[in-house]
N, C-alpha and C positions, 0 to 999 in steps of 0.2 A: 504493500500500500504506500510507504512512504517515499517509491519512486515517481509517485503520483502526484507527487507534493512539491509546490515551485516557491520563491520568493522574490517580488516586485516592487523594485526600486522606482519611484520615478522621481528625476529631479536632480538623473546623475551629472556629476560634473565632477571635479579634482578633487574638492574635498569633501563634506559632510555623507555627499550620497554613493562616493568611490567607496569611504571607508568603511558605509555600512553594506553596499554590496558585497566587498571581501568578507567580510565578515561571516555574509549569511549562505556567502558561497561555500564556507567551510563546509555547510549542511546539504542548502537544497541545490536545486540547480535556481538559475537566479536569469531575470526579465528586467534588463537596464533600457528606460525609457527617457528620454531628452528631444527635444526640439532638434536640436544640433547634433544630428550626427558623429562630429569630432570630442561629442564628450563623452559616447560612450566607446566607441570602436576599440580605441587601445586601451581600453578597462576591461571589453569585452575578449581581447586578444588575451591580454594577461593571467584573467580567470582560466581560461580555458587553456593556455600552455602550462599552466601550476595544476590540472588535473582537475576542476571543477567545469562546470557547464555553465554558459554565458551565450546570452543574448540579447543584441539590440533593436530597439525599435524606435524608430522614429515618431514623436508624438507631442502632443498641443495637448496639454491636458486642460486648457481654459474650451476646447472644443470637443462637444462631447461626440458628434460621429469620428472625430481624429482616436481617441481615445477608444471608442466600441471597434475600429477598425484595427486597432492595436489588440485589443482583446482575443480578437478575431483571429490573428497572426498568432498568439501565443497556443491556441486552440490546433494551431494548423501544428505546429511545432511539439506541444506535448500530450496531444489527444485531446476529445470533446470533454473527457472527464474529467481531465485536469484539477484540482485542486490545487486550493492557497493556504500554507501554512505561515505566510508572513507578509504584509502589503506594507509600505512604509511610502510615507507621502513628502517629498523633502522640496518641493516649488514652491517659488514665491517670485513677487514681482511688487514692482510700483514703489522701489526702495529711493527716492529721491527729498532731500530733505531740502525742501521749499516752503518760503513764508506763504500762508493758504493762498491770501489775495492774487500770488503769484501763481498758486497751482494747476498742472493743463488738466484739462478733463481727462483727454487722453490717459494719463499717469496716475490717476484716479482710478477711472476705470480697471486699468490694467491689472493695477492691485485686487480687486473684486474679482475680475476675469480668470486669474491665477490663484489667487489663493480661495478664496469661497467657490468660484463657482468650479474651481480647479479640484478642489479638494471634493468639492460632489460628485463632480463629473469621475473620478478615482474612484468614491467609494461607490457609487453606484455599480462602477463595473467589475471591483473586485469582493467587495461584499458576497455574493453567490457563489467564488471561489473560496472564498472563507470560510464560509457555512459547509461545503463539499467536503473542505479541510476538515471540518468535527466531522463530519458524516465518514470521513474514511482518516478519524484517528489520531490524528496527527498527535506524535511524541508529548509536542507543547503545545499550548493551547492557541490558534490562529487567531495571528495579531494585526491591527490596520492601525497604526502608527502615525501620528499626524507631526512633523517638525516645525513648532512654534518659533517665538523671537520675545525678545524683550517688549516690542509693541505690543503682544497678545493682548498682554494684561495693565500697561502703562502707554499713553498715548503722549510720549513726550511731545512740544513745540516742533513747529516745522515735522512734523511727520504725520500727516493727517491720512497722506492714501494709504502708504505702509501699515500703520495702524487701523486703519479701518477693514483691510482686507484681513490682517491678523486676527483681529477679533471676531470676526466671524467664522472663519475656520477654527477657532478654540469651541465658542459656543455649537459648529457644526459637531466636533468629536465628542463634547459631552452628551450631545441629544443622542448619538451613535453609539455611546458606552454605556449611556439606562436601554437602549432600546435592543442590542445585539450582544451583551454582557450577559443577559439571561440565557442567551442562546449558546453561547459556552465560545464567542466569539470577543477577545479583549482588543477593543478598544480604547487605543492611552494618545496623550498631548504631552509634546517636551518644549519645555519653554528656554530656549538654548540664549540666555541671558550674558551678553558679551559678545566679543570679536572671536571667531574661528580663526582660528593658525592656518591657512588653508595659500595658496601662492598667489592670490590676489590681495592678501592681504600683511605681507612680509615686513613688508617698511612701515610697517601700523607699528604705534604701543614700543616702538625698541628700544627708549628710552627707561621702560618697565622691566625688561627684561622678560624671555622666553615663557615665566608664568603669570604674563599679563591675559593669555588669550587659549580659547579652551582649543582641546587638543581633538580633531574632527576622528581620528582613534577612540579615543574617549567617547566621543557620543556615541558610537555606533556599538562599543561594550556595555554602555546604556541599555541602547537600545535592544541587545540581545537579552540582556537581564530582564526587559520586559516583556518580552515574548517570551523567556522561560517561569515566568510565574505562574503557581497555578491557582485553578480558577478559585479557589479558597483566597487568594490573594491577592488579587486587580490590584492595579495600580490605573488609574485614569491620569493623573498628572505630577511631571515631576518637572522640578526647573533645577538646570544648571548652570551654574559660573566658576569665571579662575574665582582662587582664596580671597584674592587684590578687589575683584568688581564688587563698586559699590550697587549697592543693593537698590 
């Protein structure tokens, strides 16, 4: 049964959603989803010369036939019956920090597009692999993983799109964790509070030194901690920062 069982990253790129693909590729075979092409191809190379199974798909998770037509592909790849023992949701968008008066609609939007309606458009199609997952077993209990931000929960100045699209994806996974946590399907929010260490962001914080900024390794050990919990255990939300981040 548990060859039946995949784990779907979307939202790969260098850091947060590399490190939790490696991760989970240690277990299942693993569904790298990105807009861009070039951000999963050589993640997807590397899993698979290291002895794990890796695939990319190109995908717009703010679009939801982009996304059902992704689904679609994975279906073709590990059979109709496929099951999810792990869904992790790591998009976001509309991160520009502008005085309101100044802010485009466009960038607005964006933020809603990708993270709320991104994050539906996700659960919607991976939810019935989840559920497959209890239905055929799975080890640990099948996880759908939402990766927050500091905006989730604090809507500082100059951050009105970023924050607004966060906050809706936090309130999306809570309605998802009363509603599909019965069902023996865990549903968690991580509220990733700080800068990632991740190659965009190198010349950040160096004045701090190296434990200014959280380590995108570290999240994704997180995140494996929360899909191994069992259902005696939910976790719905955890926030993480370096020791240094003010609160």
């Amino acid at each position: 049964m548990a060859s039946k069982l995949i784990a779907i990253v979307a939202g790969v790129g260098a850091g947060t959603g590399a490190s939790v693909a490696r991760k989970f590729a240690k277990k299942y075979p693993v569904v790298l989803l990105a807009r861009n092409p070039e951000n999963f191809e050589g993640l997807a190379n590397e899993i698979n010369k290291s002895g794990g199974h890796a695939i990319g798909i190109s995908a717009d998770v703010s679009d939801s036939a982009s996304v059902k037509s992704a689904l679609e592909k994975v279906k073709q790849e590990f059979g109709q019956d496929v099951g999810a023992a792990a869904a992790i949701f790591n998009a976001a968008g509309g991160f520009l920090r502008k005085p309101f008066l100044e802010l485009p609609e466009d960038v607005f939007n964006t933020s809603l597009n990708v993270s709320a309606r991104g994050g539906l458009n996700f659960a919607q199609a991976t939810l019935p692999l989840l559920l497959k997952g209890v239905e055929l077993k799975s080890e640990h209990p099948p996880s759908l993983i939402f990766t927050g931000a500091t905006a989730s929960v604090k809507a500082n100045a100059l951050m009105a799109s970023f924050a607004t699209g966060k906050w809706a994806l936090r309130a999306l996974s809570q309605s998802l964790a009363r509603e599909f946590g019965p069902q023996g399907v865990h549903v968690s929010h991580a509220i990733i509070d700080g800068v990632i260490d991740i190659p965009r962001t190198k010349g950040w914080l160096t004045e701090l030194g190296p434990e200014a900024k959280l380590s995108a390794d570290g999240i994704a050990n997180d995140y494996w901690w929360l899909h191994t919990q069992p259902v005696t255990n939910f976790t719905w939300e955890i926030d993480l920062r370096p020791a240094i981040e003010k609160w």
